[in-house]
ChimeraX commands (.cxc) that place a marker at each C-alpha (Angstrom):
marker #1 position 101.72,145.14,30.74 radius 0.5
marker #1 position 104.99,143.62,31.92 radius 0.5
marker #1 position 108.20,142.52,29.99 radius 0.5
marker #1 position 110.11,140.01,31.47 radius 0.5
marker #1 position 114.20,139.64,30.70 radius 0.5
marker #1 position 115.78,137.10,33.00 radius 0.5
marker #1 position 115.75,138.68,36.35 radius 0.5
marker #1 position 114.37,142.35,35.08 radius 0.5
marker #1 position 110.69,143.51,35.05 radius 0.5
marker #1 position 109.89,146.15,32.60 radius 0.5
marker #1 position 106.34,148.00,33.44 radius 0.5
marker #1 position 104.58,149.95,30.79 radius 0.5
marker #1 position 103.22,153.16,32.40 radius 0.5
marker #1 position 102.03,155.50,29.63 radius 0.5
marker #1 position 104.42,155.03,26.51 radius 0.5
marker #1 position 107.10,154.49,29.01 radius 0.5
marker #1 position 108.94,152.11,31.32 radius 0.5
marker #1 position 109.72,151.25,34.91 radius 0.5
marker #1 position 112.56,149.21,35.15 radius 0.5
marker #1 position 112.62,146.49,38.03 radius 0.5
marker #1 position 115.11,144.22,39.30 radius 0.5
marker #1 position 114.30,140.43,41.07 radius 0.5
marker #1 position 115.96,140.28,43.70 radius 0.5
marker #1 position 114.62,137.26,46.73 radius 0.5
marker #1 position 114.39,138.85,50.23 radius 0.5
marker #1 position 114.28,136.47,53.40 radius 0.5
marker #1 position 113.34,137.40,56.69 radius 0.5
marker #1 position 115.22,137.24,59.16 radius 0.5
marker #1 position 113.22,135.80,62.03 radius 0.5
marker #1 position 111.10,133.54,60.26 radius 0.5
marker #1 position 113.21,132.52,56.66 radius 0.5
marker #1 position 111.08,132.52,54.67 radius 0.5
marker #1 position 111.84,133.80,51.22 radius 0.5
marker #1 position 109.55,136.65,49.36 radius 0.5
marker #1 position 109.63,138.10,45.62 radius 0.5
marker #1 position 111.08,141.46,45.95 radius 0.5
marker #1 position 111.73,143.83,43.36 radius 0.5
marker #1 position 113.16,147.04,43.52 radius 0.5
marker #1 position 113.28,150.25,40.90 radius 0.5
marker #1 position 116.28,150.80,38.96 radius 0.5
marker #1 position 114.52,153.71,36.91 radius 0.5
marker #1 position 111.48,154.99,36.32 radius 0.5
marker #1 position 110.20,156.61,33.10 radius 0.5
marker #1 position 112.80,155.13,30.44 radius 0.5
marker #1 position 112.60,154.41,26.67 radius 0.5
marker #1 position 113.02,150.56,25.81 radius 0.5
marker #1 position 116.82,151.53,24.37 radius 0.5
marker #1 position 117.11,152.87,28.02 radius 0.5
marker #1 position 116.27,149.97,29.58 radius 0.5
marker #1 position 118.87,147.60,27.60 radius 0.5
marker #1 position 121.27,149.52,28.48 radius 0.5
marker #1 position 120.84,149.76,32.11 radius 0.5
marker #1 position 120.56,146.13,32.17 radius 0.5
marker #1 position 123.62,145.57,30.59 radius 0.5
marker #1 position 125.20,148.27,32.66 radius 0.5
marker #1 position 123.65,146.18,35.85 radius 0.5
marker #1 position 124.44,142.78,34.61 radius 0.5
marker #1 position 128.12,143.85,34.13 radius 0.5
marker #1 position 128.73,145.32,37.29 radius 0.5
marker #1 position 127.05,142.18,39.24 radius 0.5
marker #1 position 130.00,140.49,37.76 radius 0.5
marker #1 position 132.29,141.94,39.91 radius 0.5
marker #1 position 135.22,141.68,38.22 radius 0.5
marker #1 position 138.18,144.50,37.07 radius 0.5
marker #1 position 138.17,145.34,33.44 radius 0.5
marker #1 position 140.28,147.26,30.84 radius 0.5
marker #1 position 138.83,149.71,29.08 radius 0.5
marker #1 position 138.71,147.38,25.78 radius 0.5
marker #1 position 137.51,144.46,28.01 radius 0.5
marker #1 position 134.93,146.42,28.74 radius 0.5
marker #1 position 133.65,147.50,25.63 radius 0.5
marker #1 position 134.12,144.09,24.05 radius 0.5
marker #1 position 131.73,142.40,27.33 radius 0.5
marker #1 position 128.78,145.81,26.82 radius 0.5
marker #1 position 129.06,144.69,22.88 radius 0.5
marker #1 position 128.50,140.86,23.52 radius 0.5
marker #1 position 125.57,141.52,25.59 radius 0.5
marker #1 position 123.78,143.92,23.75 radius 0.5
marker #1 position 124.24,141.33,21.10 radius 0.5
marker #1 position 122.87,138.73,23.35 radius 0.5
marker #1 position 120.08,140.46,24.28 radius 0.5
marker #1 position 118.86,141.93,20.90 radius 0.5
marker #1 position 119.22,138.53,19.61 radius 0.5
marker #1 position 117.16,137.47,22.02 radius 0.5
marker #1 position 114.45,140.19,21.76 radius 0.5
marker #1 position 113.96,139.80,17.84 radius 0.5
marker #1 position 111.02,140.00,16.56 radius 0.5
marker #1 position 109.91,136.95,13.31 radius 0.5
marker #1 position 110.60,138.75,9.97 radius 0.5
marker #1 position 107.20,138.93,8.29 radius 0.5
marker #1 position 106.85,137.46,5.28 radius 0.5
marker link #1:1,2 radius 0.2
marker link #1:2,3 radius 0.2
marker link #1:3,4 radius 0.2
marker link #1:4,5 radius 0.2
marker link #1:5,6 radius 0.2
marker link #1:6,7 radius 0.2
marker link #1:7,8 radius 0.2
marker link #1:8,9 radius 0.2
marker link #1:9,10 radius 0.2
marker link #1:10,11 radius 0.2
marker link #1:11,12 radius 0.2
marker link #1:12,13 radius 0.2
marker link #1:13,14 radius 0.2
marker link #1:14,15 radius 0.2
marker link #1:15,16 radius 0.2
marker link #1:16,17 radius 0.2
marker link #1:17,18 radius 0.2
marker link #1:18,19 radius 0.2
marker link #1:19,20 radius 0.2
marker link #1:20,21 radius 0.2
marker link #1:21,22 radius 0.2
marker link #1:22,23 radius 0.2
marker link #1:23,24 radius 0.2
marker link #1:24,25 radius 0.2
marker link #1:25,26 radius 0.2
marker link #1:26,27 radius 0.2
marker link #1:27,28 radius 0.2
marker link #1:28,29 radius 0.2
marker link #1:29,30 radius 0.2
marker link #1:30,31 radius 0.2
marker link #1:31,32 radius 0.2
marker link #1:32,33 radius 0.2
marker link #1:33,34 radius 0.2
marker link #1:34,35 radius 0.2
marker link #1:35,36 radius 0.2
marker link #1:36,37 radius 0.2
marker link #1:37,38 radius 0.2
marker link #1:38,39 radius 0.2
marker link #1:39,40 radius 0.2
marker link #1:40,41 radius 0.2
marker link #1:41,42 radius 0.2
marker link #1:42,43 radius 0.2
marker link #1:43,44 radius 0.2
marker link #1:44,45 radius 0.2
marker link #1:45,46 radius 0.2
marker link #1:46,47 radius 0.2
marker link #1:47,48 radius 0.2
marker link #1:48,49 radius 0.2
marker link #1:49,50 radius 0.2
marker link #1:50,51 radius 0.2
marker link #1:51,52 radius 0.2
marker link #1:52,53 radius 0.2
marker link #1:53,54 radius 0.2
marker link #1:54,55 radius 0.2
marker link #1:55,56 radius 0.2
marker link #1:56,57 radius 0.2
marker link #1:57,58 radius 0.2
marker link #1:58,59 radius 0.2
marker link #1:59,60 radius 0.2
marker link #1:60,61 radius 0.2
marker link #1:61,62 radius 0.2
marker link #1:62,63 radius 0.2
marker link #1:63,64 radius 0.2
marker link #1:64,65 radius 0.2
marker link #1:65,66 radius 0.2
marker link #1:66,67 radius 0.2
marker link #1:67,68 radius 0.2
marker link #1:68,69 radius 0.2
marker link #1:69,70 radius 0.2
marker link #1:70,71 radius 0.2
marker link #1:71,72 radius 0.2
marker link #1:72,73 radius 0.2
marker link #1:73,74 radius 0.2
marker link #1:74,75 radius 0.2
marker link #1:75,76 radius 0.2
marker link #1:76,77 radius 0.2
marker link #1:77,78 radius 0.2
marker link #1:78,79 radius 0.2
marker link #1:79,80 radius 0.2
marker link #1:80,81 radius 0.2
marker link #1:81,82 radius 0.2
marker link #1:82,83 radius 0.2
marker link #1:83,84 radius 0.2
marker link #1:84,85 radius 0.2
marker link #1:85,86 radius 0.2
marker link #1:86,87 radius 0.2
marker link #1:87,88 radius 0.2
marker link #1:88,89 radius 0.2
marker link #1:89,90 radius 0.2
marker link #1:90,91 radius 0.2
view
């Protein structure tokens, strides 16, 4: 089974995930442009995995932060992504 966030794979592997990153690889020679994917952890809860992505997602940003910037940005996406990631209540 596979969970799919944006540009992260998760992979179930016994009780556990693999966490995977999209990231497009073109050849040199020829240009043409392949899926590639490669590991940012293996083995991780689900909690884990959120936040490594939000660890990732803020430092593809690129930018300099204060310490309070910083929190604030980690808070907004865990936010983001739980919101996103919530299950229907069950009547």
């Amino acid at each position: 089974m596979y969970i799919i966030y944006e540009n992260y794979k998760l992979e179930v592997e016994q009780g556990r995930f693999n966490l995977l990153k999209f990231r497009p690889k073109t050849n040199k020679k020829t240009r043409v442009v392949t899926d590639n994917y490669y590991v940012l952890g293996y083995g991780k809860t689900f909690e884990a995995c959120i936040y490594d992505i939000i660890i990732d997602k803020l430092a593809d940003r690129n930018e300099t932060f204060t310490l309070h910037q910083y929190i604030d940005e980690y808070k907004a996406l865990k936010t983001k992504i739980l919101d996103e990631i919530e299950l229907p209540k069950r009547k």
